[in-house]
C-alpha positions as CSV (number, residue, x, y, z in Angstrom):
1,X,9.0,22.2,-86.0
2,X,6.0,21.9,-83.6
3,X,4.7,25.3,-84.2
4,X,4.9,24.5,-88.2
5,X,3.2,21.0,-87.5
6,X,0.6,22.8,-85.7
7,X,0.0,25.1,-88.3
8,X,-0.4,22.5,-90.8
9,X,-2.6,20.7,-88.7
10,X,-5.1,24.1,-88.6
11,X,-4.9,24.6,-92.3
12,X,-5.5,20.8,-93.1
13,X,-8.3,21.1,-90.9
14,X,-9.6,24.5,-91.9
15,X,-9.5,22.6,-95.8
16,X,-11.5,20.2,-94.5
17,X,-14.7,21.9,-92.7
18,X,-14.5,24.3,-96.2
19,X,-14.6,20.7,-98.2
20,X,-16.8,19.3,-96.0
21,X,-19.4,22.4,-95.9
22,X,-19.1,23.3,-99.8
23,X,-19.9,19.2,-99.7
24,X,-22.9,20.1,-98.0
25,X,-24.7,22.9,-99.7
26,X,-24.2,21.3,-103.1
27,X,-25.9,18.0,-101.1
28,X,-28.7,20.7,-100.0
29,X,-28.8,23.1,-103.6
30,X,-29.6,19.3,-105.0
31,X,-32.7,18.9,-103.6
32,X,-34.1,22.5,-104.5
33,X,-33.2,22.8,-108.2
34,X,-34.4,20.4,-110.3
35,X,-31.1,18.5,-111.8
36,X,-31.9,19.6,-115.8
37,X,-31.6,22.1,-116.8
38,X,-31.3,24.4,-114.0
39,X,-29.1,22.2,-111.1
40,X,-26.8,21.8,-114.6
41,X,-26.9,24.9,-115.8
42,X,-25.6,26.3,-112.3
43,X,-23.0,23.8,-112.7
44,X,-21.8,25.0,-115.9
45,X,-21.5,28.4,-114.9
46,X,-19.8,27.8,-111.8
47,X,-16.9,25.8,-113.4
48,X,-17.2,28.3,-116.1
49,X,-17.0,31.5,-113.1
50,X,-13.6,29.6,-111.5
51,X,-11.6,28.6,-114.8
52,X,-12.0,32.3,-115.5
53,X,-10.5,32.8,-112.8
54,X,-8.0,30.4,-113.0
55,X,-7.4,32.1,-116.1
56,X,-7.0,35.8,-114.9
57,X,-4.7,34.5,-111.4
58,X,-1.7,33.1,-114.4
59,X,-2.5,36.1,-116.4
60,X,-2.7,38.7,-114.4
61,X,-0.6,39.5,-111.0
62,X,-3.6,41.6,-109.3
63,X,-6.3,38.7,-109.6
64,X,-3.7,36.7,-108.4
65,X,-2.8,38.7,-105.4
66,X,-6.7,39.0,-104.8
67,X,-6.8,35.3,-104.8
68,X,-4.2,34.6,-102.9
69,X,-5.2,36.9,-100.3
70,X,-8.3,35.7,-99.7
71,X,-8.4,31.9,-100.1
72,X,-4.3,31.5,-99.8
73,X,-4.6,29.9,-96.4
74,X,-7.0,27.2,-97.7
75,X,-4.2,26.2,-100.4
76,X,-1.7,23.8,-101.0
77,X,1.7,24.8,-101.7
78,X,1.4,23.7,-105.2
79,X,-1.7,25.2,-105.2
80,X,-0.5,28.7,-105.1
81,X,1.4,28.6,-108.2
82,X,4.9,30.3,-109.1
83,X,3.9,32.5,-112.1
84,X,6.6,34.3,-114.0
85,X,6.4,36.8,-116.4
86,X,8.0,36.1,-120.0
87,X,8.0,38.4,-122.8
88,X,4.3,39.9,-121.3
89,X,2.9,36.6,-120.4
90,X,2.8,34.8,-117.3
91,X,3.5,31.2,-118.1
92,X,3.8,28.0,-115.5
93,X,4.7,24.6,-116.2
94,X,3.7,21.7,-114.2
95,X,5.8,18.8,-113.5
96,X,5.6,14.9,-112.6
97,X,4.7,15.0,-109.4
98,X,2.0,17.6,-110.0
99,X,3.8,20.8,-108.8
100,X,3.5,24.2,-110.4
101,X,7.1,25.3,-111.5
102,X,7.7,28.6,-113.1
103,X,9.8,28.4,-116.8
């Protein structure tokens, strides 16, 4: 149990310098772009880039894989998601407490 409370330590930590520097290039990308339209235009399409995504990872097992592979060790366990295909399309429900379940 020490070695798995040591590796949760390192990811939660590893979370946090990745929250902490994406924190500080939005701070920095602030003060070159103006904030309208360009600073919320780049917004737009950046929310608009990972909800594709988002989109492709419960739809598709490759873009999944890719994702997981290279940010699963930033991610929660309920971040990683339990798709399952049914009839052709992956589908996953999320319950109270705010865990992806598959159906």
């Amino acid at each position: 149990t020490t070695k798995n409370s040591s590796m949760k330590n390192r990811i939660h930590l590893s979370r946090r310098v990745q929250h902490a520097i994406t924190g500080l290039v939005i701070l920095l990308i602030s003060y070159i772009l103006p904030p309208y339209p360009h600073g919320f235009t780049l917004l737009t399409l950046a929310t608009a880039a990972f909800y594709h995504v988002h989109l492709k990872r419960v739809h598709d097992e490759v873009w999944d894989k890719w994702y997981l592979d290279g940010f699963g060790t930033l991610l929660r366990d309920h971040e990683r998601g339990e798709w399952e295909e049914d009839d052709g399309i992956r589908n996953t429900d999320v319950v109270d407490d705010g865990r992806a379940t598959s159906s």
